[in-house]
C-alpha positions in Angstrom: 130.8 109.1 96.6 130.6 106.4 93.6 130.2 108.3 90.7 129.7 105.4 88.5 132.6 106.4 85.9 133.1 103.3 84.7 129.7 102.3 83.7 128.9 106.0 82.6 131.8 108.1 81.6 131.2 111.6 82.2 129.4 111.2 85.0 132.5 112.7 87.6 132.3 115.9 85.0 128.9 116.3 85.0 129.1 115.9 88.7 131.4 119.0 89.1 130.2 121.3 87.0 126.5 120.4 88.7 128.2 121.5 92.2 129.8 124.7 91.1 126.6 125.4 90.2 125.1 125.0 93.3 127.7 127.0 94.9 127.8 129.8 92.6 124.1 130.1 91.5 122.4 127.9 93.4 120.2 124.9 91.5 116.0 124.3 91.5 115.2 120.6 92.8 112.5 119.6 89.6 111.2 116.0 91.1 109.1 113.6 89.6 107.1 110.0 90.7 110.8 108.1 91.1 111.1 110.1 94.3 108.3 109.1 96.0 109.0 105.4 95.2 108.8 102.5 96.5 106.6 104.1 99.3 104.1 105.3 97.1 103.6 103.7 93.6 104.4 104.0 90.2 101.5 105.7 87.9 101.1 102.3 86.1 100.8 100.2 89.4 98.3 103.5 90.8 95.8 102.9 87.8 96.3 98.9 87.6 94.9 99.3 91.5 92.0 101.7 90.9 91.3 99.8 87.9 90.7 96.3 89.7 88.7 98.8 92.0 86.4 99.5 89.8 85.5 96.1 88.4 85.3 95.1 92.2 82.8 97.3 92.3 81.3 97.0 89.6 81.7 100.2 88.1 83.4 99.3 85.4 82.7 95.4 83.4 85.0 93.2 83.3 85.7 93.2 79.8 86.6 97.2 80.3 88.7 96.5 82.9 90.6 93.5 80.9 91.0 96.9 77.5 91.9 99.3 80.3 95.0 97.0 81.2 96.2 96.5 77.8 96.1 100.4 77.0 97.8 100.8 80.3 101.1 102.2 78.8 98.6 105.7 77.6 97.9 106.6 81.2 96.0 110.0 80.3 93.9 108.3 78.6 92.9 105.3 81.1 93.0 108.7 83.8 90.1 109.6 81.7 88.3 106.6 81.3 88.4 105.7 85.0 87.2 109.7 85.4 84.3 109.0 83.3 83.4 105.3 85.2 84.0 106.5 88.7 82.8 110.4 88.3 85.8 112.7 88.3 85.3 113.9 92.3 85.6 110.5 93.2 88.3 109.6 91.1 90.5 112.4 92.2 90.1 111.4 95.9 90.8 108.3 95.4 94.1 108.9 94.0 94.6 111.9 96.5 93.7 109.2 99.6 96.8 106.9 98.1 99.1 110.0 98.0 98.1 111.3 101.4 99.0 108.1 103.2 103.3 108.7 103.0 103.6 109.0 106.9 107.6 109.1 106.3 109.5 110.1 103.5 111.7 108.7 101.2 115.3 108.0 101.1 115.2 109.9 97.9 113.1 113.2 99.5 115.6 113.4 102.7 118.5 113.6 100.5 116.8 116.4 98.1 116.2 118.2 100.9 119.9 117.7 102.7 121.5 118.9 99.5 120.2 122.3 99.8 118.7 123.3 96.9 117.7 127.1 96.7 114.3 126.2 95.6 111.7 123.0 94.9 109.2 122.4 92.2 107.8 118.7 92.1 105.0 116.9 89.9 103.9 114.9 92.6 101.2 115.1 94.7 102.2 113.6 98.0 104.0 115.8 100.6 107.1 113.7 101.2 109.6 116.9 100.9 107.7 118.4 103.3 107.9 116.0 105.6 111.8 115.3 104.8 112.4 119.2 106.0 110.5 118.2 109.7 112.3 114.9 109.7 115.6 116.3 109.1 115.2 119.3 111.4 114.8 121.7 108.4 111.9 123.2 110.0 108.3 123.8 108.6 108.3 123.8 104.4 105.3 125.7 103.1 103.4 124.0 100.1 102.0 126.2 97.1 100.0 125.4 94.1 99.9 127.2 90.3 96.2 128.0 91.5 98.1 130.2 94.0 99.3 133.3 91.5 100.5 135.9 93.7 102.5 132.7 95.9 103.9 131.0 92.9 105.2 134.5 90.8 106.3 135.2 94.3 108.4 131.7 93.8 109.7 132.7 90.9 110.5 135.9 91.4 114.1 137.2 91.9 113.1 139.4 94.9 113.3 138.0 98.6 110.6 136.7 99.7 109.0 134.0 102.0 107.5 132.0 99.9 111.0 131.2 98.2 111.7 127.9 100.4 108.2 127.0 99.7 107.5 123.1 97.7 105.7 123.8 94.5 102.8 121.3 93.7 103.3 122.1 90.2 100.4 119.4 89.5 98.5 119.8 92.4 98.5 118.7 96.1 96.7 115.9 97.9 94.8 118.4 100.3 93.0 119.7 97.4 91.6 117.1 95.2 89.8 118.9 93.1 92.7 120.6 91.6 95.2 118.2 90.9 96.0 117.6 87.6 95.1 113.4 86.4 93.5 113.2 83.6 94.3 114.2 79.7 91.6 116.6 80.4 93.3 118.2 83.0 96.0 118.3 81.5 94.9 120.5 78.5 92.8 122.9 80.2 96.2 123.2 82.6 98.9 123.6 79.8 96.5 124.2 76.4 94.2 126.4 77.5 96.3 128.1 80.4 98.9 130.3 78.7 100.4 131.7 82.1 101.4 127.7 82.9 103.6 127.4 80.1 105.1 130.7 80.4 105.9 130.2 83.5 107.8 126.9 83.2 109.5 128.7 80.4 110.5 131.4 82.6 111.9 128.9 85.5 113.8 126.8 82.5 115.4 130.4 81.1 116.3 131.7 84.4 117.1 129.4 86.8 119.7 126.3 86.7 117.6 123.1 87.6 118.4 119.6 88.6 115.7 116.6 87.4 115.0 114.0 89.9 113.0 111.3 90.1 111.6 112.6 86.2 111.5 110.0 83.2 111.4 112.1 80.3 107.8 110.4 78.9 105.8 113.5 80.1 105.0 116.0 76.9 103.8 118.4 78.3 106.8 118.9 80.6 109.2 118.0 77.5 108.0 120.5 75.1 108.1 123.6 76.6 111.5 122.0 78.1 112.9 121.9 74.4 111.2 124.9 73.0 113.0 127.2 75.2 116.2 125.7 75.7 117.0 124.3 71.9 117.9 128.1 71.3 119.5 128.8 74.7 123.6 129.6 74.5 124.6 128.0 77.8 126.2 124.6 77.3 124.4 121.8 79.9 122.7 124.4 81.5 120.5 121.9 83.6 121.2 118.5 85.5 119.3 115.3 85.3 119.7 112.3 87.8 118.6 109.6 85.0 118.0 105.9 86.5 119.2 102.8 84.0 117.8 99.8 84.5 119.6 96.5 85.3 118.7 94.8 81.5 119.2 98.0 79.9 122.0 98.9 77.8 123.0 102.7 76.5 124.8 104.5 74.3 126.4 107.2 77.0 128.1 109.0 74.5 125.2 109.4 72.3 122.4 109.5 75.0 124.6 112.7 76.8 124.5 114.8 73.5 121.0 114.0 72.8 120.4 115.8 75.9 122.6 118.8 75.5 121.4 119.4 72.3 117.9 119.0 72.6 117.6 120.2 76.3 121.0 121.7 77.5 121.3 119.2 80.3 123.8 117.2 81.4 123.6 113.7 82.7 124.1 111.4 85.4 123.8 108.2 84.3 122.9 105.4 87.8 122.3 101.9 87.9 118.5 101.3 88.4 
């Protein structure tokens, strides 16, 4: 296995103390948009798409369109423009019918699920670790939502249960448009106005060890709660973070590695993007 050492030193030791925990405690998969890519695309390539969509249409003027793609980098808030232009039902299928089209997963998923993690939480809508367990002979690998209480305190629970090998759609799930989480809106009445969502991540970020895949760090309201809880926690590198560097991009590994440990308690694995 190339651990990348040179490039990234540390990486071998962040490597072995990542599988001792999976063999002692077992470790949370936590996956984001990079594992679903290049099959299904980025969130800046999803709304440069429905943007052109709209304009094709007519929905949206020209001149809308042109603002929408220079403010592309706030995606929340071009979520909630295109919301507004298209009528939020419609919006939200539209984005659910691009997720729902992954007839095979990705390289990424198959390994995530070969690694055998004791449990999976993703932010992505698709069902590609789903369909990584059938492809791999895993078996059948129930889905569950945050809309789902009983299911997902079941989850998280420390008692057996069979909802514990289940995926959960932390942001919502392409069979149920009307719940998935897209637009800034959503995403206040989900975290702001939802106590039980951030005490819930709190509580999987305080009890269990968790490995970051596939997750770029840009998301607030995954990153707050993230810090809150774990600024203050005593365990040194207490979670794992698969962290992608691209080609043109140069880093400070020493100082990128305890940026993370202090403000996060994770360690790093730095890999060439």
């Amino acid at each position: 296995m190339n651990f990348f050492e040179n490039e990234y030193p540390g990486n071998t030791s962040t490597y072995e103390k990542f599988s001792n925990a999976m063999q002692n405690e077992g470790v949370v998969a936590f996956t984001g948009a990079g594992t679903s890519m290049p099959e299904l695309p980025s969130w800046t390539a999803l709304l440069k798409n429905l943007i052109q969509d709209a304009v094709n249409s007519g929905i949206t003027s020209k001149d809308d369109g042109e603002a929408y793609i220079d403010g592309i980098e706030d995606t929340l808030f071009i979520a909630d423009q295109l919301s507004g232009d298209f009528g939020a039902h419609q919006f939200k299928s539209k984005v659910c019918k691009t997720f729902s089209c992954l007839e095979n997963p990705t390289e990424a998923q198959k390994e995530i699920i070969g690694t055998g993690f004791k449990r999976y939480v993703t932010l992505n809508y698709d069902l590609g670790l789903e369909l990584a367990s059938s492809c791999i002979g895993g078996g059948h690998l129930p889905s569950i939502t945050p809309q789902q209480r009983n299911e997902s305190q079941s989850w998280i629970g420390k008692e057996s249960s069979k909802n514990k090998k289940a995926v959960l759609h932390w942001h919502g799930i392409t069979t149920h448009a009307e719940d998935i989480i897209l637009t800034g809106d959503d995403y206040s009445a989900f975290y702001d106005k939802t106590s039980e969502n951030i005490e819930f991540l709190s509580r999987l970020f305080v009890n269990d060890r968790i490995l970051m895949i596939g997750f770029g760090f840009a998301d607030p309201f995954i990153t707050r709660p993230l810090e809150k809880v774990m600024r203050l926690h005593p365990s040194e590198n207490n979670h794992f973070a698969l962290l992608g560097v691209p080609e043109n991009k140069q880093i400070n590994v020493v100082l990128e590695r305890k940026k993370f440990a202090k403000k996060v308690q994770i360690g790093c694995n730095f890999l060439p993007n």
